[in-house]
C-alpha positions as CSV (number, residue, x, y, z in Angstrom):
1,X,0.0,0.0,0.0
2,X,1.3,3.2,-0.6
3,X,1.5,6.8,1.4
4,X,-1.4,7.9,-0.9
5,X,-3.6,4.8,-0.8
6,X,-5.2,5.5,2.7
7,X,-6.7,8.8,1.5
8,X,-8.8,6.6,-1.0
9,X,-12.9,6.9,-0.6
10,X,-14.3,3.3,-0.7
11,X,-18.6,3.2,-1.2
12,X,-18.4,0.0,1.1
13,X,-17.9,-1.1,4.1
14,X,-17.6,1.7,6.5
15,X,-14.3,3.0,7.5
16,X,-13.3,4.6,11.0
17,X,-10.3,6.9,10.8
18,X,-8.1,8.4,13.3
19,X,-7.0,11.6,11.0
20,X,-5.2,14.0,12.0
21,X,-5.0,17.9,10.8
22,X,-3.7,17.3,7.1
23,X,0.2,17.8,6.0
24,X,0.1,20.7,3.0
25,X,3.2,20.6,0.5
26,X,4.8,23.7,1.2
27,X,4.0,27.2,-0.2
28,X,6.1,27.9,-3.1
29,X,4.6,31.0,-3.8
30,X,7.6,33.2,-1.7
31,X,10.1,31.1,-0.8
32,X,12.2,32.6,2.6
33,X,15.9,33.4,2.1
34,X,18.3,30.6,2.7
35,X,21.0,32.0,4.9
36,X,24.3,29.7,6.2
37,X,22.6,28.4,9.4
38,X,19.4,27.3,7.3
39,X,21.8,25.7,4.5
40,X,24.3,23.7,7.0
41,X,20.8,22.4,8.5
42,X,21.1,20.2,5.3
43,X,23.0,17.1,6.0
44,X,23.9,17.1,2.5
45,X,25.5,20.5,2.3
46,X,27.1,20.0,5.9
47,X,29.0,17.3,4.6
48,X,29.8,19.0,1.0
49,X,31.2,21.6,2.9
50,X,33.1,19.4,5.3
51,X,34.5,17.4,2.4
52,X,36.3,21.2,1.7
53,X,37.8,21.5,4.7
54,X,39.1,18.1,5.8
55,X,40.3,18.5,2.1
56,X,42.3,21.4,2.7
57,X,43.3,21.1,6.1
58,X,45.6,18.2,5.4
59,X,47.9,19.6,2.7
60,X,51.1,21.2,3.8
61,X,51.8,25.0,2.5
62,X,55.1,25.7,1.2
63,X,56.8,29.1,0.0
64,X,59.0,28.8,-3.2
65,X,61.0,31.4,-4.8
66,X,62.3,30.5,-8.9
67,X,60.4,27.2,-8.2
68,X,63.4,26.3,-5.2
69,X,61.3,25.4,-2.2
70,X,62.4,28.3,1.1
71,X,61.9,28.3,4.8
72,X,58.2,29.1,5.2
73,X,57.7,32.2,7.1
74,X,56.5,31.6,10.4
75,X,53.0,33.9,9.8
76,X,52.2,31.7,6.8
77,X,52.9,28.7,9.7
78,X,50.6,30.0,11.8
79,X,49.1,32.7,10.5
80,X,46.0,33.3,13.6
81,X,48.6,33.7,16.5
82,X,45.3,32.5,19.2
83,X,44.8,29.3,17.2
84,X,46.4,27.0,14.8
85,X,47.0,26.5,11.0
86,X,44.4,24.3,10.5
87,X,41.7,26.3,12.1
88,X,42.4,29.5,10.1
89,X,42.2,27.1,6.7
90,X,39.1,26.1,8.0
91,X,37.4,29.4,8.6
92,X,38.5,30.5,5.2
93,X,37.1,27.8,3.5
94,X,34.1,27.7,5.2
95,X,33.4,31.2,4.9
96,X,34.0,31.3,1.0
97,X,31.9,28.4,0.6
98,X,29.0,29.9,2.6
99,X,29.8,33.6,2.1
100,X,31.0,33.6,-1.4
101,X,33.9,35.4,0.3
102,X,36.9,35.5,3.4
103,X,38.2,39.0,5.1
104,X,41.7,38.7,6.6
105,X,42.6,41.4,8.9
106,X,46.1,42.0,9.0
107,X,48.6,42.8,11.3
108,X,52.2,44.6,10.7
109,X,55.2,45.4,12.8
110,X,57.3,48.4,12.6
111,X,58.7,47.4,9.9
112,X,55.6,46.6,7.9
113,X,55.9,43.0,8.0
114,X,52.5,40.2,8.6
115,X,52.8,39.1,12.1
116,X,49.1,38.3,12.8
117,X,46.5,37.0,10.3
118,X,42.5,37.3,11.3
119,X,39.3,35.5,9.8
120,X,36.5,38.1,10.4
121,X,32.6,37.5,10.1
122,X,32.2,37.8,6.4
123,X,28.2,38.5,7.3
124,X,29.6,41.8,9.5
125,X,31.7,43.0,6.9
126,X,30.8,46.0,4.8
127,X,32.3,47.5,1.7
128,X,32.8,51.2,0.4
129,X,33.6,51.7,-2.6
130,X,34.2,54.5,-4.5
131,X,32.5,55.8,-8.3
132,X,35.3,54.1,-9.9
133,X,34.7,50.4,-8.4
134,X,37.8,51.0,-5.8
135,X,37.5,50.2,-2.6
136,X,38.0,52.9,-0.2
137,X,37.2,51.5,3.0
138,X,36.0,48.1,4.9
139,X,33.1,48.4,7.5
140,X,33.6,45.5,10.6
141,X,31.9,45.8,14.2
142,X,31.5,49.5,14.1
143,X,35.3,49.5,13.0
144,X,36.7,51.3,9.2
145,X,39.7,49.4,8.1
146,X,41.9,50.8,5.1
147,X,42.3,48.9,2.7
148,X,46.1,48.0,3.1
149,X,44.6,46.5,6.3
150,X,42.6,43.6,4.9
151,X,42.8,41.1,2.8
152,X,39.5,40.2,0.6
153,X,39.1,36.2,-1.2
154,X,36.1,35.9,-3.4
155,X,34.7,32.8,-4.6
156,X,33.2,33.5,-7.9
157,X,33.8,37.5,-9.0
158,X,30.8,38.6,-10.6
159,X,31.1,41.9,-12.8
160,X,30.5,44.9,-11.2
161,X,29.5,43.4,-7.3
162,X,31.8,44.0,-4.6
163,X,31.4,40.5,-3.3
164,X,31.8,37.0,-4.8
165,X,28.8,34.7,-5.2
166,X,28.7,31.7,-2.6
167,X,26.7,28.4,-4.0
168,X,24.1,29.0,-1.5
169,X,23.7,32.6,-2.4
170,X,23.4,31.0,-6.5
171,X,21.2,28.2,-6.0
172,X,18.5,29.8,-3.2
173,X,16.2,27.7,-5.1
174,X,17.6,24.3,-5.3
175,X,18.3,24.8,-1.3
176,X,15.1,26.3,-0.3
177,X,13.1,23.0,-2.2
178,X,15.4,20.6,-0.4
179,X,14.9,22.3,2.6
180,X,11.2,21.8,2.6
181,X,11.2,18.6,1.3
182,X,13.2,17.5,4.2
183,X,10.7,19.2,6.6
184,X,7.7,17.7,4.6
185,X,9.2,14.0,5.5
186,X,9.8,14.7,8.8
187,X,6.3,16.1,9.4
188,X,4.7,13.6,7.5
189,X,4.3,11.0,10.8
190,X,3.0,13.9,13.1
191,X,0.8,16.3,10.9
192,X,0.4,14.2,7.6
193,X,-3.0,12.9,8.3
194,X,-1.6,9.0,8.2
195,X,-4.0,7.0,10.3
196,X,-2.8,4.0,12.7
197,X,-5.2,2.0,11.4
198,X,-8.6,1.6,10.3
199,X,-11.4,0.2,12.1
200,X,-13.7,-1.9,9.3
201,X,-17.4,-3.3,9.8
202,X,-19.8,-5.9,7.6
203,X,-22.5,-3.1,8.9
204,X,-23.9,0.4,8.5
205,X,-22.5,2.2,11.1
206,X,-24.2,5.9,12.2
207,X,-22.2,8.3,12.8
208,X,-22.2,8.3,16.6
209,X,-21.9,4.1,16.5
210,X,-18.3,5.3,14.8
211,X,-17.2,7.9,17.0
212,X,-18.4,5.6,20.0
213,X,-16.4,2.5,18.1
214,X,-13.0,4.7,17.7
215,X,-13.3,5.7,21.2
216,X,-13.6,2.4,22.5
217,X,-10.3,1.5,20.4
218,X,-8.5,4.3,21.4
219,X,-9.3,3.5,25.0
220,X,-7.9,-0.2,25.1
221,X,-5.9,-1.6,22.6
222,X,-5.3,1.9,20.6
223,X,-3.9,3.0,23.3
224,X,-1.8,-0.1,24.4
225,X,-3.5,-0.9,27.2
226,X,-5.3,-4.6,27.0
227,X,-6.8,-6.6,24.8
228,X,-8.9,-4.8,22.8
229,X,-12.4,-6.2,22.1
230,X,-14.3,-5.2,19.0
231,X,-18.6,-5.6,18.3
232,X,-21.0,-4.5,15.9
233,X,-18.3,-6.6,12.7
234,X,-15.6,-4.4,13.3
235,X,-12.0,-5.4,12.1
236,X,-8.9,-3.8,12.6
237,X,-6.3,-3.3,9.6
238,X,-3.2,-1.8,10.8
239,X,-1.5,0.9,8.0
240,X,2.7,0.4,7.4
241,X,4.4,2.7,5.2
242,X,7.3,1.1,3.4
243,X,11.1,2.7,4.0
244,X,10.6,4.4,0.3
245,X,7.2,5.6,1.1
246,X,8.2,6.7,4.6
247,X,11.6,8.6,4.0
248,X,10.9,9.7,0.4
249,X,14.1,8.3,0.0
250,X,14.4,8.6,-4.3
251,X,13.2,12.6,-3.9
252,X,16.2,12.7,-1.1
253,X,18.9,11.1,-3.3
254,X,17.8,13.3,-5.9
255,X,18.4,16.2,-3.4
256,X,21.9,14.9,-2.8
257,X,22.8,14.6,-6.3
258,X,21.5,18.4,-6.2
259,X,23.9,19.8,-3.2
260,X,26.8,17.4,-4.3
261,X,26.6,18.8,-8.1
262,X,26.8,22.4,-6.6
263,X,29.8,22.2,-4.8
264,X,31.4,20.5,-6.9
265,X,32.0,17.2,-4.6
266,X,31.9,13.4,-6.2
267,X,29.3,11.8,-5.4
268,X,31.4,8.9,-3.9
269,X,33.0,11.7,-1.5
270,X,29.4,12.1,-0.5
271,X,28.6,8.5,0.4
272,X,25.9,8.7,-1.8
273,X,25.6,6.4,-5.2
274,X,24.4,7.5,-8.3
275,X,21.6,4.9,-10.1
276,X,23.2,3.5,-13.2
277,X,26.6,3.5,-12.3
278,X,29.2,1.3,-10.7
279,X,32.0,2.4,-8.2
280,X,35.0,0.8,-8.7
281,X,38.6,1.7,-7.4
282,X,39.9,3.3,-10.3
283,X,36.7,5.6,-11.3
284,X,36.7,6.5,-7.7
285,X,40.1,7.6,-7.5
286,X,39.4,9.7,-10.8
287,X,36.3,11.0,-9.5
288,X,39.1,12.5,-6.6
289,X,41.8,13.8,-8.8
290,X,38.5,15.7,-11.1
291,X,36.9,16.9,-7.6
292,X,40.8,18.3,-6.6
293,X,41.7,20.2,-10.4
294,X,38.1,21.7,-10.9
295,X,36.2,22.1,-7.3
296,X,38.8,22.5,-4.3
297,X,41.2,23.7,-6.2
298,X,38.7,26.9,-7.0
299,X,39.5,27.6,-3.0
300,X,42.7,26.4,-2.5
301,X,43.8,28.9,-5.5
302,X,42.6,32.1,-3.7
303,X,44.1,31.3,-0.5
304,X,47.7,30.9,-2.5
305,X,47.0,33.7,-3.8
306,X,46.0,35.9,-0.7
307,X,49.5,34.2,0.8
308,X,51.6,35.1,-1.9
309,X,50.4,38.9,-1.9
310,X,51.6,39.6,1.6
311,X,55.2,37.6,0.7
312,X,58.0,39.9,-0.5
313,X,58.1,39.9,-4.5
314,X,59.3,36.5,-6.1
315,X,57.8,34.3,-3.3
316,X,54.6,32.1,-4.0
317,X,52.9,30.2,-1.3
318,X,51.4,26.8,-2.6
319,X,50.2,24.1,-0.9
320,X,51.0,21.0,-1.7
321,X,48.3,18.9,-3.5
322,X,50.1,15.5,-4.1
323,X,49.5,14.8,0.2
324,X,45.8,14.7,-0.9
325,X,46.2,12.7,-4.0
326,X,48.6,10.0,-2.8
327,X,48.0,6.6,-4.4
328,X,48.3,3.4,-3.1
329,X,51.4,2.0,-2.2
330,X,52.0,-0.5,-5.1
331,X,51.4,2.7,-7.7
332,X,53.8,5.2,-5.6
333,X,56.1,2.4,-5.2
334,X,55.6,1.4,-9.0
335,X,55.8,5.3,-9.6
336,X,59.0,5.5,-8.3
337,X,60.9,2.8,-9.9
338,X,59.9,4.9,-13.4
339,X,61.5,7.6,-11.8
340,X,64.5,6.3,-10.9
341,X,65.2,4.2,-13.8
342,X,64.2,7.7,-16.1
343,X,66.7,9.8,-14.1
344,X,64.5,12.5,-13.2
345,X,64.7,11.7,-9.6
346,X,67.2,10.6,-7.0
347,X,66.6,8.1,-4.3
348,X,66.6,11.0,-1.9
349,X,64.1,12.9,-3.4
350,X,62.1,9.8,-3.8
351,X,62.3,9.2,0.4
352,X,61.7,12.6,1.0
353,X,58.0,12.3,-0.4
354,X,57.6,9.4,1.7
355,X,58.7,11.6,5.1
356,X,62.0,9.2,5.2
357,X,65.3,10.6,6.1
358,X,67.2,11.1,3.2
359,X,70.5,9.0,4.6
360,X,68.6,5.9,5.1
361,X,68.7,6.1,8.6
362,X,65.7,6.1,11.0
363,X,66.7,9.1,13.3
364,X,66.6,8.4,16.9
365,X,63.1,9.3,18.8
């Protein structure tokens, strides 16, 4: 039977129903704004966003200058001097991916140099520009910063906007219907009208014989306490809503597909499988080099970026992608027998990626 089945009218034989106030689909006429808290509400876009961060958080940064790898400066390090590397990544991606954009504030000695790096509130932060499309000032907690005094990341630049263009800010839509859809399910048990069960009789039963014959089943066994005992050629069909039916679970894989599409995650990363295709090892493992070059890499580029700004000129900050995107041990080990036997690398090099001591010998702990 499905969800819809109980609603149909049958001429004969009389059925009792416990029904309660009706579930309506939602009103789609004005849809409310979908802001950060209401979007991370979605499991789905939680996890998309998470899948950013854990991404990111794990990859070393490295300054180079002519491609030669230097001693990273200790603000790059640690750039937040309350809290560690990891944390500020994570505010910056998580702010560009629910923002569209990340403020740094930045500090400088004496001397002019970044000693202290801070994440502000991208919701708090205003912009003044001037009739030209230069910024002139930033606005934060009743605070004007200079520009030389912050450090903007944008997502996705649209032409003539101040501010970049988060996913949730682009698809208000496609969030707002999976939002609802999600509440529909869950209020489908409590205010969706779905009955128990129905009470049946052979017999015409008035209308105060009915209410009297619910009552009495409510009273015992409706309510779970005794046997119940039923006159008059009453039966009582309990209703069961499948899993499917229950937990609208195609419309919610649909919705997952959705989120996972729009930032740019696989939909392996997302523990979710897409119907008509098989997951093997080495699609997967494409599906995480594709989700690295054309989604992450979208945030990793403007942090890099932001970085190599504050660096004296001919340093680049870069993070290091190939920690994400290590294989499995036969490939690397495979991989680096071609590159020995090609000459391009040197057993040294070759230990370094795998964090061994370039003599050969395990240093003393």
């Amino acid at each position: 039977m499905g969800i819809f089945d109980v609603f149909r009218r049958d001429a004969a034989p009389v059925e009792v129903r416990a029904m309660s106030e009706a579930l309506l689909p939602p009103d789609r006429s004005s849809a409310a704004y979908v802001g950060t808290t209401d979007a991370l509400s979605l499991a789905m876009v939680y996890r998309a966003i998470n899948i950013h961060v854990i991404s990111a958080k794990q990859m070393p940064l490295h300054v180079y200058r002519d491609d030669v790898e230097i001693t990273t400066p200790s603000f790059i390090k640690q750039p937040n001097l309350l809290s560690n590397r990891s944390a500020f990544i994570e505010q910056c991606i998580v702010s560009l991916a629910t923002n569209g954009n990340a403020f740094w504030e930045i500090t400088r000695d004496a001397a002019g140099r970044v000693v202290n790096l801070t994440v502000l509130n991208p919701n708090e932060v205003g912009i003044k520009s001037n009739t030209a499309g230069q910024v002139t000032k930033y606005l934060y907690q009743d605070r004007e910063l200079k520009p030389s005094m912050v450090k903007h990341l944008s997502l996705l630049r649209v032409p003539g906007q101040d501010r970049g263009l988060s996913p949730i800010a682009a698809a208000q839509k496609e969030l707002r219907g999976a939002i609802d859809v999600r509440d529909y399910s869950a209020n489908w048990f409590s205010k969706g009208g779905v009955p128990n069960g129905v009470l049946k009789s052979d017999q015409v039963l008035s209308p105060d014989q009915a209410i009297a014959a619910k009552n009495a089943w409510n009273s015992t066994a409706g309510a779970s306490q005794g046997v119940a005992v039923l006159g008059n050629g009453l039966s009582y069909n309990p209703i069961s809503l499948s899993p499917n039916d229950a937990q609208f679970i195609e419309t919610q894989n649909f919705t997952v597909t959705q989120v996972a599409r729009l930032f740019g995650v696989p939909a392996s990363l997302m523990l979710a499988g897409v119907e008509g295709t098989s997951m093997t090892y080495t699609n997967v493992e494409q599906d995480w080099i594709a989700y690295v070059r054309f989604s992450l890499m979208s945030y990793l580029v403007e942090i890099e970026d932001a970085f190599s700004d504050l660096l004296p000129r001919g340093q680049r900050a870069k993070f290091n992608i190939d920690a994400l995107l290590r294989s499995d041990t036969l490939s690397r080990y495979q991989a680096h027998q071609i590159a020995l036997a090609a000459g391009f690398m040197t057993v040294d090099e070759i230990r370094k990626l795998e964090n061994l001591p370039a003599n050969g010998v395990t240093p003393n702990v």
